[in-house]
N, C-alpha and C positions, 0 to 999 in steps of 0.2 A: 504493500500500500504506500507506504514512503517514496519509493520511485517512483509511482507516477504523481504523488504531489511533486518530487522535486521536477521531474517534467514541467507539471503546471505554473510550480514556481517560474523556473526558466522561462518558459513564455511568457509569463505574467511580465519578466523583469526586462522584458525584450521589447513590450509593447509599448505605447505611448500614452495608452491609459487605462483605467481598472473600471470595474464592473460594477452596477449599482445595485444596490440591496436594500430597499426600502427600513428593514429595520437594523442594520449596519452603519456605523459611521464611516464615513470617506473622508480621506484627509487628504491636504495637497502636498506634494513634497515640501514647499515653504511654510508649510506649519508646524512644520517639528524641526526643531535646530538643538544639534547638539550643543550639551554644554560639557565644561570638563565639572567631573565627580569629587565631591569632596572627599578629602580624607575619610572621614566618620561612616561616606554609603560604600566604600573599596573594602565587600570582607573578605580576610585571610583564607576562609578554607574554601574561597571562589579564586586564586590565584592561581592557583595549578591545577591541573588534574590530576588520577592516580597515577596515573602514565602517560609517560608521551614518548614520540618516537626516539626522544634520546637514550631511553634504555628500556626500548621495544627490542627483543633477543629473539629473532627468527620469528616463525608463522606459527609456532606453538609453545610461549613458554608458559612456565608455573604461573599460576593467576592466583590472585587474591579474592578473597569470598568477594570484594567489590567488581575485582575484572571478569570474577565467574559468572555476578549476574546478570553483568553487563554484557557479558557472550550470552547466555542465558538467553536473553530477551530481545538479544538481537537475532540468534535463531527465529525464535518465533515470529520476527518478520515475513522469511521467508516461507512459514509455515500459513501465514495469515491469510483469509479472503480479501480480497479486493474491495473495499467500500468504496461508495461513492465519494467523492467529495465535500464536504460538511461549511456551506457557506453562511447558510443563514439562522438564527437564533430557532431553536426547535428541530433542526435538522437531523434525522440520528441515524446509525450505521454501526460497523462494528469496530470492535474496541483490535487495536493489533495486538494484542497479547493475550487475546480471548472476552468473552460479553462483551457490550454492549455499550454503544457511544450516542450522546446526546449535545449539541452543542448549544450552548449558555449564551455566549456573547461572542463576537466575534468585531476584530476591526481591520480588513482590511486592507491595511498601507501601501504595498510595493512602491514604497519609499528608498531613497539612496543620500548617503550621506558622505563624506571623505573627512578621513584621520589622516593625516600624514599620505603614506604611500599607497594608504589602503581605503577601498570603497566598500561601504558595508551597505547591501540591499535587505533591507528587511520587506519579505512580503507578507507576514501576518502575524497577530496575536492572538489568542482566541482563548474562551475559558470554554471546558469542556465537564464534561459529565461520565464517568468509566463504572459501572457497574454491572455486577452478573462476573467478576474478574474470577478465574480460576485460583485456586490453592496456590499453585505452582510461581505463577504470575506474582502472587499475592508476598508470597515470600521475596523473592527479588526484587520486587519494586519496593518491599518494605527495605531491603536492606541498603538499597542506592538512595532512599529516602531519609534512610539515618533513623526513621519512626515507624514504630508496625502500621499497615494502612487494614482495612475490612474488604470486602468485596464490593463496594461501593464507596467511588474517592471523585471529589473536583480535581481540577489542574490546568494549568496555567501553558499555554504551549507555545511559542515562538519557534518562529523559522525563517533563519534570514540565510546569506550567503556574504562570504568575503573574496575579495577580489585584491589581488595585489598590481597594480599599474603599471610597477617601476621592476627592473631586470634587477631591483635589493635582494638579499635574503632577508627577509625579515621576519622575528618571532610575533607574535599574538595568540592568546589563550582563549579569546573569546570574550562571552558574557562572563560577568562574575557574580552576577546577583540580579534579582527581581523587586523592588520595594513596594510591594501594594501600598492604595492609599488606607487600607483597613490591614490589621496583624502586623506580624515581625515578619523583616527581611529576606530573602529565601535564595540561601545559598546557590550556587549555579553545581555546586559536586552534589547536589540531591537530584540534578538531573537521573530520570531512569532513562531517557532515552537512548544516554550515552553511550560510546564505544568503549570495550574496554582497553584503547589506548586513544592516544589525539595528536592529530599531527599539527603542532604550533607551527612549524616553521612553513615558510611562504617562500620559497625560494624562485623568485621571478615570476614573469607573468602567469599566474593560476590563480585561479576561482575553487571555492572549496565552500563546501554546504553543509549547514547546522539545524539541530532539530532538538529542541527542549521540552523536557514534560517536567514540571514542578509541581507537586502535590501543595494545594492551596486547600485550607482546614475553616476560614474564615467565612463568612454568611455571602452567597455570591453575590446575592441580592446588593449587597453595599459593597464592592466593587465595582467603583468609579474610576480608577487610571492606574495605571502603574511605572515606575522607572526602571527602567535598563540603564543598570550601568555594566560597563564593558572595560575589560581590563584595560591594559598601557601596548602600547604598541611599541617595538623596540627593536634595533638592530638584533639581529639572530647571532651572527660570529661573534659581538660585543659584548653584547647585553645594554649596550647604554642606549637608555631611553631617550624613544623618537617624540611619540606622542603622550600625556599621562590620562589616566584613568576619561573615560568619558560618561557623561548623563545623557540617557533620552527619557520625557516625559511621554506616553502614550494615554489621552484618556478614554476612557470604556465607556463613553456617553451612548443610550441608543436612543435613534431616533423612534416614534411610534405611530 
């Protein structure tokens, strides 16, 4: 199911404009302007991932109960039906990791922004609805989750892509965090979407696609916007930073 969203993505981010949804907000690209992130919203255990291809050790090494689940449930991608596509609020289909999906809110953007060398297309945020989820399921999303979840959980999904412009090598880790306007902050390492590795480095021109699922606990119903902040952008061979932390504001307003 993920590849042909990131298909759709692709087209999406190809076109020259997005598709209207009556109960969807549309935004225009000049209405989200990044800002840089304060100290306070950069948290520590969204800096890195468990792994990344610096000491990624061939095509099968020992994994950690985090990189097991994260193979785990990326199997079951491949195992998954094909659902539709989930654009408008009520829309439901199935869940990739087994039951049942419902989508809550949805906005959007196929927006594009530049950090330094790099262009970050985000083409959606959505809050979604996962229940009917398997045992199996249930356990490895609890344990990428960091908190045991039930067979029915909200979540919070972004899916954007990164583009590197310039022939640099350049490192980047990604999101680092989600800040609703309602609860605490939610780490970007409770992604269950994850890979159990991540390749940070950007080594000249390439594009590379990201898919986040964040267990969000708080009343959907008051979920009005959220920030993305996204880590520092940084020479790869150096380490010395290019770009620092970034903020985007997205709000979850729907229209009726």
């Amino acid at each position: 199911m993920f590849i042909v969203q990131l298909l759709l993505a692709i087209a999406l981010l190809g076109s020259s404009g997005s598709s209207n949804h009556a109960t969807s907000t549309q935004l225009e690209i000049n209405q989200i302007q990044p800002m840089d992130a304060s100290p306070e919203q950069v948290m520590e255990t969204g800096l890195e991932p468990f792994r990344s291809e610096r000491n990624y050790n061939g095509w099968e090494p020992e994994l950690n109960q985090f990189e097991q689940a994260a193979s785990s449930l990326q199997n079951r991608l491949f195992e998954s039906v094909v659902s539709p596509i989930l654009s408008k609020p009520g829309d439901t289909g199935i869940f990739d990791y087994g039951g049942n999906l419902k989508l809550l809110k949805s906005v959007p953007l196929n927006t594009r922004f530049e950090r330094g060398p790099l262009t970050i297309h985000i083409v959606h945020a959505q809050l979604l609805e996962a229940s009917d989820i398997p045992e199996d399921s249930q356990k490895n999303i609890s344990i990428l989750n960091r908190e045991d979840i039930g067979s029915k959980i909200t979540y919070i999904n972004i899916l954007y892509t990164v583009e590197n412009t310039t022939d640099q090598n350049i490192g980047f880790y990604g999101l680092n965090s989600v800040h609703p306007n309602t609860g605490k902050p939610i780490s970007a390492d409770r992604n269950f979407m994850r890979k159990s590795y991540v390749y940070n480095q950007y080594d000249g021109v390439v594009i590379d696609n990201t898919n986040y699922g964040l267990v969000y606990t708080d009343d959907p119903d008051k979920l009005e916007s959220i920030e993305l902040v996204f880590n520092k952008v940084y020479d790869y061979d150096t380490g010395k930073t290019i770009v620092e932390p970034t903020s985007l504001n997205i709000p979850f307003a729907v229209q009726e």
